[in-house]
C-alpha positions as YAML, in Angstrom:
chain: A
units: angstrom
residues:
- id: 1
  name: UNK
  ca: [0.00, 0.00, 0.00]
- id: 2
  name: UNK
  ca: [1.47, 3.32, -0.62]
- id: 3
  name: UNK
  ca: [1.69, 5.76, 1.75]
- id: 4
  name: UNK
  ca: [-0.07, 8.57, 0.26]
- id: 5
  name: UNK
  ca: [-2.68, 8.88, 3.26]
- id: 6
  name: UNK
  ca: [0.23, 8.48, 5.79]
- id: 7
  name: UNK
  ca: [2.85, 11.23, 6.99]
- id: 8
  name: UNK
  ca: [6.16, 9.98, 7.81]
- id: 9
  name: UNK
  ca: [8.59, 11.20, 10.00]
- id: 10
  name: UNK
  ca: [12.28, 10.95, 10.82]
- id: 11
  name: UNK
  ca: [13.94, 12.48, 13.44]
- id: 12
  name: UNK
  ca: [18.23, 12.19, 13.33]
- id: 13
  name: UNK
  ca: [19.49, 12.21, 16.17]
- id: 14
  name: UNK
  ca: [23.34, 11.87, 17.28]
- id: 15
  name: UNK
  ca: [22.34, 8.63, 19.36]
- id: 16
  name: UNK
  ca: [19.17, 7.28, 17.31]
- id: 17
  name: UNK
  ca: [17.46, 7.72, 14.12]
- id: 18
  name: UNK
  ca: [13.37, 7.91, 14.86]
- id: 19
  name: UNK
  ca: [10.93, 6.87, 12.07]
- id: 20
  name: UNK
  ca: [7.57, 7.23, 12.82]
- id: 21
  name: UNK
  ca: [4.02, 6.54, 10.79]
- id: 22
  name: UNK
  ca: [0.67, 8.61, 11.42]
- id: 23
  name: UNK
  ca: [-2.50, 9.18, 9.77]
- id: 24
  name: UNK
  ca: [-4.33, 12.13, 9.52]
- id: 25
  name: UNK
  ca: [-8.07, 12.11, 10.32]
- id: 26
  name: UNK
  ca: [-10.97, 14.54, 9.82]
- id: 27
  name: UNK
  ca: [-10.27, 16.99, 12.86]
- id: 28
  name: UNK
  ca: [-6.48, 17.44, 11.66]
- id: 29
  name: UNK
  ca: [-5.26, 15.34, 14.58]
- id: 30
  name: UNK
  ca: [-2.65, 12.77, 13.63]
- id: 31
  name: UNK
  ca: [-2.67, 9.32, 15.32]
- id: 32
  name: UNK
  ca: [0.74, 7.58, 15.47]
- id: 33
  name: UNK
  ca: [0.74, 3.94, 13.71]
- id: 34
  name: UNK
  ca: [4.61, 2.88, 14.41]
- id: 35
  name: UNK
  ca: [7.59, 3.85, 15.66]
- id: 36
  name: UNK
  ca: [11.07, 2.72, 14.44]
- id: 37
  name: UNK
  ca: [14.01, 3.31, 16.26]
- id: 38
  name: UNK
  ca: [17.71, 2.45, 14.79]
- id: 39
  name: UNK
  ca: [20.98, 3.22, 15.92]
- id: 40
  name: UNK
  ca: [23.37, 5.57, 14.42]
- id: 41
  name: UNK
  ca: [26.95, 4.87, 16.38]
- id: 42
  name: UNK
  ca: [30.01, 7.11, 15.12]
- id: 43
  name: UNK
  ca: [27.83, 8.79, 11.57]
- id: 44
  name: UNK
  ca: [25.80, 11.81, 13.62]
- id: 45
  name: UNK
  ca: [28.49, 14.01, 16.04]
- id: 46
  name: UNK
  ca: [26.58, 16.87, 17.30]
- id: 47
  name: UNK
  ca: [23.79, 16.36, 15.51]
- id: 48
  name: UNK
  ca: [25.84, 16.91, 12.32]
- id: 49
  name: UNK
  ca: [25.90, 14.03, 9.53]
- id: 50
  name: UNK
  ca: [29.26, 12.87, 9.50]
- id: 51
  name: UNK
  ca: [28.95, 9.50, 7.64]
- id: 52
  name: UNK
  ca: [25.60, 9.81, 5.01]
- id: 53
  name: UNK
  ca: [26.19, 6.05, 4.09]
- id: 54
  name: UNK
  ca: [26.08, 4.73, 7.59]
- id: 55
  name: UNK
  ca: [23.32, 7.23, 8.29]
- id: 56
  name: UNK
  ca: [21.51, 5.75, 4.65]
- id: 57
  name: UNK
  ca: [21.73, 2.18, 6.04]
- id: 58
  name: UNK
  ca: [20.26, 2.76, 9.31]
- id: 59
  name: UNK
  ca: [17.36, 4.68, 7.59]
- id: 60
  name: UNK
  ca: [16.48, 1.68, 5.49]
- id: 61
  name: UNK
  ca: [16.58, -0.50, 8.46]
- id: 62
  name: UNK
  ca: [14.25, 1.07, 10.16]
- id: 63
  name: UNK
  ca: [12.21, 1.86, 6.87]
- id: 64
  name: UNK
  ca: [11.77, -1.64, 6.12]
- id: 65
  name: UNK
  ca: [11.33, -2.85, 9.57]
- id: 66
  name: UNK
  ca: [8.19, -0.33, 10.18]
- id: 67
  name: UNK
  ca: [6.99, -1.43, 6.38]
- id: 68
  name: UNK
  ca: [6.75, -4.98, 7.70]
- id: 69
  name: UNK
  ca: [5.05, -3.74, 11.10]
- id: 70
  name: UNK
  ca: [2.25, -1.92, 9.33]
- id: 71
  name: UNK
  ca: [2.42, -3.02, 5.62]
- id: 72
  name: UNK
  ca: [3.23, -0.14, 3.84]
- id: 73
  name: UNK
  ca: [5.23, 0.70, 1.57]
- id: 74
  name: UNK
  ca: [7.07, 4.18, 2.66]
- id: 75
  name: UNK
  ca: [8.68, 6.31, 0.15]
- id: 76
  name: UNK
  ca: [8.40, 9.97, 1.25]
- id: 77
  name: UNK
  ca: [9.42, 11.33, 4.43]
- id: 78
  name: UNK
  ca: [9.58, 15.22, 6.31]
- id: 79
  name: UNK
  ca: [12.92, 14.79, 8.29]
- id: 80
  name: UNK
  ca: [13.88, 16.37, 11.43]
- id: 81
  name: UNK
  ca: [17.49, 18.03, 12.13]
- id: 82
  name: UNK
  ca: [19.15, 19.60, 14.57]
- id: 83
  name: UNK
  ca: [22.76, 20.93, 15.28]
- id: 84
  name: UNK
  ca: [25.05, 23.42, 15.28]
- id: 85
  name: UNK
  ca: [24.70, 23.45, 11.27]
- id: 86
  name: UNK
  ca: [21.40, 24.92, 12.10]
- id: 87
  name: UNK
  ca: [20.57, 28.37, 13.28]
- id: 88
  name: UNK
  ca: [18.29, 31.47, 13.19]
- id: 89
  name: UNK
  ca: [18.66, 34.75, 12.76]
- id: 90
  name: UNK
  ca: [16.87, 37.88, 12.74]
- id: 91
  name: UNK
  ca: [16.01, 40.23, 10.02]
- id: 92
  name: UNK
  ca: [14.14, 43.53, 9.50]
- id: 93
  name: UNK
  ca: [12.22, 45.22, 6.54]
- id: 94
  name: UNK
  ca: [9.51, 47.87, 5.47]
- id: 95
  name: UNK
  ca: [7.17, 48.99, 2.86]
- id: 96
  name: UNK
  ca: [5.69, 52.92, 2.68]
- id: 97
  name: UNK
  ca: [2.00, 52.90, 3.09]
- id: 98
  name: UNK
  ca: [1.19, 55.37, -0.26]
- id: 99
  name: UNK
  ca: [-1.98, 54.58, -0.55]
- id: 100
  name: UNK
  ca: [-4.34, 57.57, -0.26]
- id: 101
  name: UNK
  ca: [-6.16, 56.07, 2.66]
- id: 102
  name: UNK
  ca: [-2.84, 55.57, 4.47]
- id: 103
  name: UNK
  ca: [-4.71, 52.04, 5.83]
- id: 104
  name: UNK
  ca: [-2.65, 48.74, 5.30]
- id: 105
  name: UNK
  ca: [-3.73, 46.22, 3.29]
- id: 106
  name: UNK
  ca: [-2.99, 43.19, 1.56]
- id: 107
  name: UNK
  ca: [-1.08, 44.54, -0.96]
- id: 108
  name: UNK
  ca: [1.34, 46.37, 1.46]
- id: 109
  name: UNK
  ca: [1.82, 42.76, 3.06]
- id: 110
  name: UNK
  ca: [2.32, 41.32, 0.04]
- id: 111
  name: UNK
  ca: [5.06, 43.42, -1.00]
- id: 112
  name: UNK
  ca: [6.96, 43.00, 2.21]
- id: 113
  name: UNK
  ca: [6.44, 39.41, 2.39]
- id: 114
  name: UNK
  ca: [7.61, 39.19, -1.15]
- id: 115
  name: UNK
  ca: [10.61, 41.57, -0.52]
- id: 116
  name: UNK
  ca: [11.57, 39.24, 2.72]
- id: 117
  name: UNK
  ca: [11.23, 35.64, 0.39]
- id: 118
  name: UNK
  ca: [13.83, 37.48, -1.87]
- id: 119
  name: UNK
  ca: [16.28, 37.52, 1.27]
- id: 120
  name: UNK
  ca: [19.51, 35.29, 0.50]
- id: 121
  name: UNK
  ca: [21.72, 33.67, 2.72]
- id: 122
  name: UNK
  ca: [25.48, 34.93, 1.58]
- id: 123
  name: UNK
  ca: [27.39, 32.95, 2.91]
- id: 124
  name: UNK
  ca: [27.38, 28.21, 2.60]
- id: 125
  name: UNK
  ca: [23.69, 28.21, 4.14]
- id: 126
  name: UNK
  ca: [19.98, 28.21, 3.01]
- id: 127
  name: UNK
  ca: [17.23, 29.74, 4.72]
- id: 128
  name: UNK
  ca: [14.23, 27.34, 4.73]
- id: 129
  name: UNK
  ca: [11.92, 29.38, 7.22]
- id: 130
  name: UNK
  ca: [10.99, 32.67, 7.22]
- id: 131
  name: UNK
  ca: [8.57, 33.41, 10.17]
- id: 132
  name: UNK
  ca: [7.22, 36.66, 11.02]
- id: 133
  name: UNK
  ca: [7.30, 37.56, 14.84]
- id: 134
  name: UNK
  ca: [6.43, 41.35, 15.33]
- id: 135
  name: UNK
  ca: [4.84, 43.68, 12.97]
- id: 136
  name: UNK
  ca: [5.43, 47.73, 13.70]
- id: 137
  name: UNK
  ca: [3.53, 50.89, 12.73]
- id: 138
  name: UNK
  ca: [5.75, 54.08, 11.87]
- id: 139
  name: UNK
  ca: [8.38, 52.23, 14.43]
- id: 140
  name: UNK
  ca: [6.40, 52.78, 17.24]
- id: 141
  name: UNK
  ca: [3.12, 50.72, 17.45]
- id: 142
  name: UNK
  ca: [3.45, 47.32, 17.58]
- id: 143
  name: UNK
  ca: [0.41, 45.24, 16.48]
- id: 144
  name: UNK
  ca: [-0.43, 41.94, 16.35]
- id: 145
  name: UNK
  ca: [-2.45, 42.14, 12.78]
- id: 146
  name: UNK
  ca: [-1.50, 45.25, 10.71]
- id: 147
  name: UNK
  ca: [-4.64, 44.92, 8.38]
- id: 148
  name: UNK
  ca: [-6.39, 47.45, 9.05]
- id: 149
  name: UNK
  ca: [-4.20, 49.76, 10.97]
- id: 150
  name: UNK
  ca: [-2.80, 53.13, 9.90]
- id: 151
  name: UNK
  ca: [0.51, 54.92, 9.69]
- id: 152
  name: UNK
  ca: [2.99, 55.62, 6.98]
- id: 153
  name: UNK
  ca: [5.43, 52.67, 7.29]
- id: 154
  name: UNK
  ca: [4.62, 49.30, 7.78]
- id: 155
  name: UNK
  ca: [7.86, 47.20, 9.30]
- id: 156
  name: UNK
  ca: [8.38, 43.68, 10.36]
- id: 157
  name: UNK
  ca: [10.86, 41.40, 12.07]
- id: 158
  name: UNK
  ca: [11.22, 37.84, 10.72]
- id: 159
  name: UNK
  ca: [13.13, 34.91, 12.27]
- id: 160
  name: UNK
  ca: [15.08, 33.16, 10.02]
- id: 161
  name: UNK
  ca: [15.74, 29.36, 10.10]
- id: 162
  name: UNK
  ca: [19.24, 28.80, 8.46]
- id: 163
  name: UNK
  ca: [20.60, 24.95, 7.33]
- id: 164
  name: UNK
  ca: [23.99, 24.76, 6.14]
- id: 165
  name: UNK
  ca: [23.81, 23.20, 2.35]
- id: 166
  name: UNK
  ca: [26.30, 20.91, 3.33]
- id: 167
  name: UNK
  ca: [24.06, 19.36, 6.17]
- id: 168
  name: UNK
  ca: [21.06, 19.34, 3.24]
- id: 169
  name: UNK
  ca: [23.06, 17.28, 0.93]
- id: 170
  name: UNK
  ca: [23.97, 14.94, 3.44]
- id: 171
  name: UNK
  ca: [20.20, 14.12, 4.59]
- id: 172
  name: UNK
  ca: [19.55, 14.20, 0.78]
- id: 173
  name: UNK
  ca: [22.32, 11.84, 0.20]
- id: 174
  name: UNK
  ca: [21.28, 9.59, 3.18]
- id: 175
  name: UNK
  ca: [17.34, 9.36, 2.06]
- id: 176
  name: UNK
  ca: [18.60, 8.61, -1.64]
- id: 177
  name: UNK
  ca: [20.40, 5.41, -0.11]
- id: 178
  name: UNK
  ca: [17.21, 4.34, 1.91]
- id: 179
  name: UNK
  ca: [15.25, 5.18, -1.18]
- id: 180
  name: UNK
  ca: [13.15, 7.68, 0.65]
- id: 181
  name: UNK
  ca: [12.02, 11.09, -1.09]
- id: 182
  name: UNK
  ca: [12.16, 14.15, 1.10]
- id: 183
  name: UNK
  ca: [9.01, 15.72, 1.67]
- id: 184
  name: UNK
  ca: [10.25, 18.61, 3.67]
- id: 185
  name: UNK
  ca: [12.78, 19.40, 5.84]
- id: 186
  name: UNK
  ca: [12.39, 20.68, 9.45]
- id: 187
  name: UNK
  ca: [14.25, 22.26, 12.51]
- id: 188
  name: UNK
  ca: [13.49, 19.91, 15.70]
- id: 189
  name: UNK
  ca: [13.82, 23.17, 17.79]
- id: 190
  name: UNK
  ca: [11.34, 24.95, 16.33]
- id: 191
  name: UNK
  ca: [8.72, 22.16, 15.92]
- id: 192
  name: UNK
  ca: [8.96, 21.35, 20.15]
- id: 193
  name: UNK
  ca: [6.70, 24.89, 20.98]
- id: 194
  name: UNK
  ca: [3.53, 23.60, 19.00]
- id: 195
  name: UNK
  ca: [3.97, 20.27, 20.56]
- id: 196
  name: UNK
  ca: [5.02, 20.51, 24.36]
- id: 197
  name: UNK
  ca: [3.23, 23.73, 25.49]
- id: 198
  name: UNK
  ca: [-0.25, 25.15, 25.58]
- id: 199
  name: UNK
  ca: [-2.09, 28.22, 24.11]
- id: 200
  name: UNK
  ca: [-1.73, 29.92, 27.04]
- id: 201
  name: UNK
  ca: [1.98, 29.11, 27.67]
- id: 202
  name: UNK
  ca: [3.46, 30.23, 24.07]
- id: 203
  name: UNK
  ca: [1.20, 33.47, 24.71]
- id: 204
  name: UNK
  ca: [2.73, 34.20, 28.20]
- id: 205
  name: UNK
  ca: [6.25, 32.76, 26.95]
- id: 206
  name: UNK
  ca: [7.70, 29.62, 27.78]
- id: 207
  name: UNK
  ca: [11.51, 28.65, 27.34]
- id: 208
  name: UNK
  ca: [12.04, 24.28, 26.32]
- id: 209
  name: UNK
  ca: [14.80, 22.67, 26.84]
- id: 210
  name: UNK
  ca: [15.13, 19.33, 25.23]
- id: 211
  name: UNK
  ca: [18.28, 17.38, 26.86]
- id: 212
  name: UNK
  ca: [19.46, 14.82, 24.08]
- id: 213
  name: UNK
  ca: [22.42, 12.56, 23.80]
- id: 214
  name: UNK
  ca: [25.49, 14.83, 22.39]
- id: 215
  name: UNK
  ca: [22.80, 17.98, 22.16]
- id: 216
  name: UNK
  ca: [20.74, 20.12, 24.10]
- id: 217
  name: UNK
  ca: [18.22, 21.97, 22.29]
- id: 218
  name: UNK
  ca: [16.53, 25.55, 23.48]
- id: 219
  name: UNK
  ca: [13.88, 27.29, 22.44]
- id: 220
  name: UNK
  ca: [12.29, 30.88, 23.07]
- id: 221
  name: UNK
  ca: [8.81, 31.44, 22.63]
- id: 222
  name: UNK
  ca: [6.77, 34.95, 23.69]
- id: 223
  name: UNK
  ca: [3.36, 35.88, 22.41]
- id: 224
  name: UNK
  ca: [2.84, 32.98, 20.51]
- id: 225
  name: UNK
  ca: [6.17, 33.02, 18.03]
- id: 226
  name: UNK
  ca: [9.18, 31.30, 18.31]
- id: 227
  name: UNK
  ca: [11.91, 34.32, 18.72]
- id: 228
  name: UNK
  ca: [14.84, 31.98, 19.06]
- id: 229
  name: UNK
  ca: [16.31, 28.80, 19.74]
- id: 230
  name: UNK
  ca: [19.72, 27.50, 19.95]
- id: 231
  name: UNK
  ca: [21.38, 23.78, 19.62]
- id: 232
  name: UNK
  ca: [24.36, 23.55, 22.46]
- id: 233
  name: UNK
  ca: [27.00, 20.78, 22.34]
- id: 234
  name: UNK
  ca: [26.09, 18.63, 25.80]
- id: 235
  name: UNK
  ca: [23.79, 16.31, 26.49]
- id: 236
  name: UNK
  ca: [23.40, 12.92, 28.00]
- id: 237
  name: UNK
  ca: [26.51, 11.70, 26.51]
- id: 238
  name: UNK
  ca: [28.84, 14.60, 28.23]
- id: 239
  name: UNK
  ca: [27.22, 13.99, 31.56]
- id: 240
  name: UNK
  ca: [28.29, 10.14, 31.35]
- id: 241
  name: UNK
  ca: [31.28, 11.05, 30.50]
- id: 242
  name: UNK
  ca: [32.06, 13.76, 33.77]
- id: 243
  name: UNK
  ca: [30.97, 10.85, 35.66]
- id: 244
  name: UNK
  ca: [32.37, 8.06, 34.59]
- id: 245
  name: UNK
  ca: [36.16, 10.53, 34.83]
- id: 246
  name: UNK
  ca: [34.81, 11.36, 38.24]
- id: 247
  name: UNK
  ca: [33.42, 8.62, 39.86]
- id: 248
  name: UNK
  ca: [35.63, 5.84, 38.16]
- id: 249
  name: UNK
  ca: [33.24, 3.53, 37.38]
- id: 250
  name: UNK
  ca: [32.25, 1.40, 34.05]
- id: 251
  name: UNK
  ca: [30.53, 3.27, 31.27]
- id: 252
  name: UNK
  ca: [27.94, 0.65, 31.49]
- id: 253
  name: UNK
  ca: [27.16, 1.02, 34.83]
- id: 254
  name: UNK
  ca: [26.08, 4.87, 34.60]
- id: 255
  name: UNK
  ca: [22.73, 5.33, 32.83]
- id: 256
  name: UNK
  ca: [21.68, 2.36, 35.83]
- id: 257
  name: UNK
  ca: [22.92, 4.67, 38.55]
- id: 258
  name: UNK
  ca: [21.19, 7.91, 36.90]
- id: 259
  name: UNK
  ca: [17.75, 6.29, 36.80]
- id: 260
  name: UNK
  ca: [17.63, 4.66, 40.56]
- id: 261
  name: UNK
  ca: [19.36, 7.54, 42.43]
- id: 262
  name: UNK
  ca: [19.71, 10.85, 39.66]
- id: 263
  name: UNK
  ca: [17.37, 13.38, 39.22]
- id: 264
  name: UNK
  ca: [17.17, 16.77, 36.83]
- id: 265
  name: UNK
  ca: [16.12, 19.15, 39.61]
- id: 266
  name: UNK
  ca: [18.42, 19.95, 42.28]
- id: 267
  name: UNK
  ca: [15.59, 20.64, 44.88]
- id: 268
  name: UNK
  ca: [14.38, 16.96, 44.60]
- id: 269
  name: UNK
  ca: [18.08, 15.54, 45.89]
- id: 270
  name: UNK
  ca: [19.12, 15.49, 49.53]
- id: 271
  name: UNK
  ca: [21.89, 17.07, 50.20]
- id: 272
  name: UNK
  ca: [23.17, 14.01, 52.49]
- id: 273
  name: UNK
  ca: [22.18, 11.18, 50.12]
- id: 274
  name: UNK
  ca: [24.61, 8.85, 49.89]
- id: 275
  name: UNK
  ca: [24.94, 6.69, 46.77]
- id: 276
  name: UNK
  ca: [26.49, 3.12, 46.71]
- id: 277
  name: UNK
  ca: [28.80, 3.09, 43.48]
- id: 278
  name: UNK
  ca: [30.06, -0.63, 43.56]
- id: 279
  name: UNK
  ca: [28.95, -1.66, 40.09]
- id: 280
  name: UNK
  ca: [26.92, -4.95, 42.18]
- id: 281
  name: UNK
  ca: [24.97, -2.70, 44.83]
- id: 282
  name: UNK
  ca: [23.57, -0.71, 41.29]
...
């Protein structure tokens, strides 16, 4: 069956490569079918491809094992990147309102949106998002929806979402070896706002931080736009590490002693706990 009624998903990480199936039904919601999970050892440092063929193969395994779970046949996928080949920036623009009413209207945002999708990157990058987050009236009033509102200058920030070209080859080159056609691609960072926090919280403004193995991902959201987000270089994988060179004991030991005795906020720890380390009391 093809998989034309289905969206696909893959999500490279620097520990594990996530493919997932969902379908869509009538009130937009998407219910998950299967979940593949593959790992990719050595290719992704960072969160940066560093081996496509590697990556490719670990793809296909996990294409063909979730084809035999739900009996599919998958050859499109939207893929999901993060790393410090991946960035945002922000940029500014305006149109003059001339119109003899002085009111905006479409055709003012028209001509700045069109003016902002002409926006290159100069340098080895593309931009594959370009997001408005605050429109301005003669640089003073900010509004939410400038339809309808007057003034004499019409200005907006954008956020853009940056992917080095070298980073889109390498995903390209990866999917071509699992035979899988990319439908889009997408920015992890910016996709965790819609999914982890409520109305309310990306109104009021809400910062995420998403603790992976070799990355940790932030993002910024206020009045209901993402206004930045960064990948850092730490994760689980650097925390193992300052323990394992601190504690002396086996690297297979650790993630056992961080579930029974670790936890991620300080408050929750005693400060006289005392923690057995011999690898046979863990």
């Amino acid at each position: 069956m093809e998989n034309k009624d289905y969206i696909i998903g893959i999500d490279i990480g620097s520990s594990n490569v996530v493919m997932a199936a969902g379908v869509r039904n009538s009130a937009g919601e998407i219910s998950v079918l299967g979940v593949e999970v593959q790992q990719v050892e050595g290719c992704v440092k960072n969160g940066d491809i560093v081996n496509y063929i590697e990556l490719g193969n670990a793809i296909a395994k996990a294409k063909t094992a979730l084809e035999q779970d739900l009996g599919l046949r998958l050859n499109s996928s939207y893929v999901a990147v993060s790393g410090k080949s991946v960035y945002c920036v922000r940029y500014e623009d305006y149109v003059e309102i001339n119109n003899q009413t002085g009111c905006v209207t479409e055709n003012e945002l028209r001509e700045l949106h069109s003016r902002i999708e002409m926006v290159v990157s100069g340098g080895g990058d593309e931009i594959i998002e370009r997001t408005p987050i605050r429109y301005c009236i003669d640089d003073r009033q900010e509004v939410k929806n400038p339809l309808g509102t007057y003034g004499r200058k019409l200005s907006a920030t954008y956020l853009f979402v940056l992917v080095s070209r070298q980073q889109i080859d390498m995903v390209n080159r990866a999917l071509y070896r699992a035979d899988i056609k990319a439908c889009g691609l997408c920015v992890s960072p910016t996709l965790l706002p819609s999914l982890l926090l409520s109305e309310a919280e990306r109104e009021e403004g809400a910062v995420i931080v998403d603790i992976g193995g070799d990355l940790t991902d932030i993002s910024v959201v206020y009045n209901q736009k993402l206004w930045y987000f960064s990948s850092l270089p730490i994760g689980a994988s650097s925390i193992n590490n300052d323990m394992r060179d601190f504690l002396r004991i086996p690297a297979k030991d650790i993630d056992q002693l961080k579930r029974r005795y670790g936890s991620a906020i300080a408050d929750g720890v005693p400060e006289n706990v005392t923690v057995p380390l011999a690898p046979a009391n863990i």
